[in-house]
N, C-alpha and C positions, 0 to 999 in steps of 0.2 A: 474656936470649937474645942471644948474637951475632949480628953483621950476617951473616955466612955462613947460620947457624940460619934467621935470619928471610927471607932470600933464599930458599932452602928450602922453607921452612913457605910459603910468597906462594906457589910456582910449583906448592907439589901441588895444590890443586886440581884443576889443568890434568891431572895425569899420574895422580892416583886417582881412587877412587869408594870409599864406605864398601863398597860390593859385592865392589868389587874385592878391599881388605884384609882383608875378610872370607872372601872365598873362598882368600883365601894364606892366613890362619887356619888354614882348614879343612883345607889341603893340607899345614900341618906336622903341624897334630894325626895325620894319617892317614900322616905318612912317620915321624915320630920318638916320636909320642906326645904326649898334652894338656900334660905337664908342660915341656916342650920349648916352647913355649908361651908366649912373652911378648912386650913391645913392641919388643925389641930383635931377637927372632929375623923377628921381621914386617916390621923394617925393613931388615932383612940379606936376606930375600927378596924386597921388591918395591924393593928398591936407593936408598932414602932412608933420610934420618934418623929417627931417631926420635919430635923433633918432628913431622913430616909425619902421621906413624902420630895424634899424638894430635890431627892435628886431625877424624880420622872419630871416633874412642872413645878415652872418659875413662880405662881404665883395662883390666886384663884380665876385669873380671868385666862387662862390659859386652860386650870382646870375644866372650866365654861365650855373655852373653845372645843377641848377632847371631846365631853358627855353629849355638847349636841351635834358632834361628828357620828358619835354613835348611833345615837338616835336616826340621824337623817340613812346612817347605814341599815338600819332593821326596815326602812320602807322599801314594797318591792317596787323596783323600777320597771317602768314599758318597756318593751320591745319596740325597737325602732322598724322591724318588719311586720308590728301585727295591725289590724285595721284599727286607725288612731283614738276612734271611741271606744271601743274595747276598752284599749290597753290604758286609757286615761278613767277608765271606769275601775281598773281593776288597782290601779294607782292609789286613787281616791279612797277605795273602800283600806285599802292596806295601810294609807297612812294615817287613818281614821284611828284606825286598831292602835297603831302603834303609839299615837299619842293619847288612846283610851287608856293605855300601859303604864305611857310617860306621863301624866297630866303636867306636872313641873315643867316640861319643855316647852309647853306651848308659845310661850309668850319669849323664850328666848327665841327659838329658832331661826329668827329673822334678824338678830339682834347683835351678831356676830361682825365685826370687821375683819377679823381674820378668821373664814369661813377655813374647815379642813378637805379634804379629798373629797369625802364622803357626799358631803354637802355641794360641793362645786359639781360633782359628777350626778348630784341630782336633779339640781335645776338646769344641766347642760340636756342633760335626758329628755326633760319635760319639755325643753324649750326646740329641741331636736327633732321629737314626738311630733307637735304643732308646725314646725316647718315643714316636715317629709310630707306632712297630711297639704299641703300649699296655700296653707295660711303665710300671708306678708308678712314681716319681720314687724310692722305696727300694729296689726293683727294679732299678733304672737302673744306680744307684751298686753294687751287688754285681754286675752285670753287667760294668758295663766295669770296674771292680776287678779281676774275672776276667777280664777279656781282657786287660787291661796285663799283670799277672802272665803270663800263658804269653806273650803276645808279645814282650814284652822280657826274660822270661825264658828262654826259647828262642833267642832271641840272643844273649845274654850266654854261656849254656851253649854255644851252636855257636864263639862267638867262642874261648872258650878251652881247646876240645878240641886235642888232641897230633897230630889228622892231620886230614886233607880225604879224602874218598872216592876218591883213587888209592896213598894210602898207608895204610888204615885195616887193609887186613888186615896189614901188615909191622907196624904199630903194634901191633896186639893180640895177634902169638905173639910180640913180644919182649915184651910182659906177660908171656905166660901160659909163658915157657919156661923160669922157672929153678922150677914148681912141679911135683908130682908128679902121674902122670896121673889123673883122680879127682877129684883134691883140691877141685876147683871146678865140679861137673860139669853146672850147669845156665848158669854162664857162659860154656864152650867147649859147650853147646848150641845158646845165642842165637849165641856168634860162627861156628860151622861151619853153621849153616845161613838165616843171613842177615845178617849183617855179611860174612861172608867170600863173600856170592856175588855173583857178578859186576853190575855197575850199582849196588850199593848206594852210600848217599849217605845221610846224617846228617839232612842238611834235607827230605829225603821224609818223614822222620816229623813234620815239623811241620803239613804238612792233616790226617794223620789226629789230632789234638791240637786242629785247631783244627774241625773238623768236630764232633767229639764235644762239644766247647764249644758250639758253636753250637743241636746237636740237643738238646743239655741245655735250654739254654735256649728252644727251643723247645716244650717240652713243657712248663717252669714255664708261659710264655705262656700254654698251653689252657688247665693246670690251672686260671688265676689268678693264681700264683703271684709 
């Protein structure tokens, strides 16, 4: 290390916080994408060197580890007193958001071996949630299995659709216009009489997805199940 470096490396402290370079993290992943992503771009953003960068995290998959600690921390968690579809509804909808926020996380979230706090105290939550409701512990696991699946599957899907709901009808007759009329008649069905009408939005249909999940499982509950 040069004397310059180590002058540097002494004084961050003072000018970071793991938090801090974790939140610039965060903020490139979401302007350039994860791969864009490393110690040098982190240190080109909060204006130090690099050494600085490595004195909060060892490396980038540590980086990883912090950002989708974060992330898992901006979802609101249940209440383990509240009635357990509620509080799994109101879960759903918030982590919905947050990965509408995050789109970059989606696909790590799950991808972590060394999960942080944040993360461990989420799916303890969820998995807590489902038991006090007296779902079996094999029960449990095909439950929230099923709720990951549409939750992050539904984000993933919103994330990488060709339009947002002010351009979804422009997006779908330049599909549907260089085909003949007919030719796909149960398609330009759904789009002329509810994609193309006015207030539609992509992410409306994620209650009625997570609703039906829920009612599902609410009825294994009575049966036993």
């Amino acid at each position: 290390m040069t004397a310059e470096e180590a002058t540097d490396h002494a004084a961050a402290p003072g000018r970071l916080s793991r938090e801090r370079v974790l939140r610039a993290a965060i903020a490139i992943a979401g302007e350039t994408g994860i791969a864009s992503l490393t110690i040098r771009s982190l240190a080109e953003r909060l204006g130090v060197k690099p050494m600085s960068v490595y004195y909060y995290v060892k490396n980038k998959s540590e980086i990883l580890d912090g950002i989708v600690d974060l992330v898992f921390a901006e979802i609101e968690l249940p209440s383990l007193d509240g009635e357990w579809s509620r509080e799994l509804h109101a879960w759903a909808l918030s982590a919905r958001h947050v990965l509408a926020r995050n789109s970059w996380a989606i696909t790590l979230l799950e991808s972590r071996s060394t999960p942080g706090p944040a993360t461990l105290r989420h799916h303890d939550r969820i998995i807590g949630v489902l038991r006090g409701a007296g779902f079996s512990v094999a029960t449990t696991a095909h439950a929230y299995a099923l709720l990951d699946s549409y939750v992050y599957g539904f984000a993933l899907q919103e994330a990488a659709l060709p339009f947002d709901s002010s351009t979804a009808t422009e997006v779908a007759e330049s599909i549907m216009q260089p085909f003949e009329p007919g030719e796909y008649p149960n398609l330009v069905e759904l789009a002329t009489e509810h994609v193309f009408q006015p207030g539609y939005d992509f992410g409306n249909e994620f209650d009625f997805g997570i609703s039906l999940i829920l009612d599902g499982l609410a009825k294994a509950l009575a049966s036993g199940g």
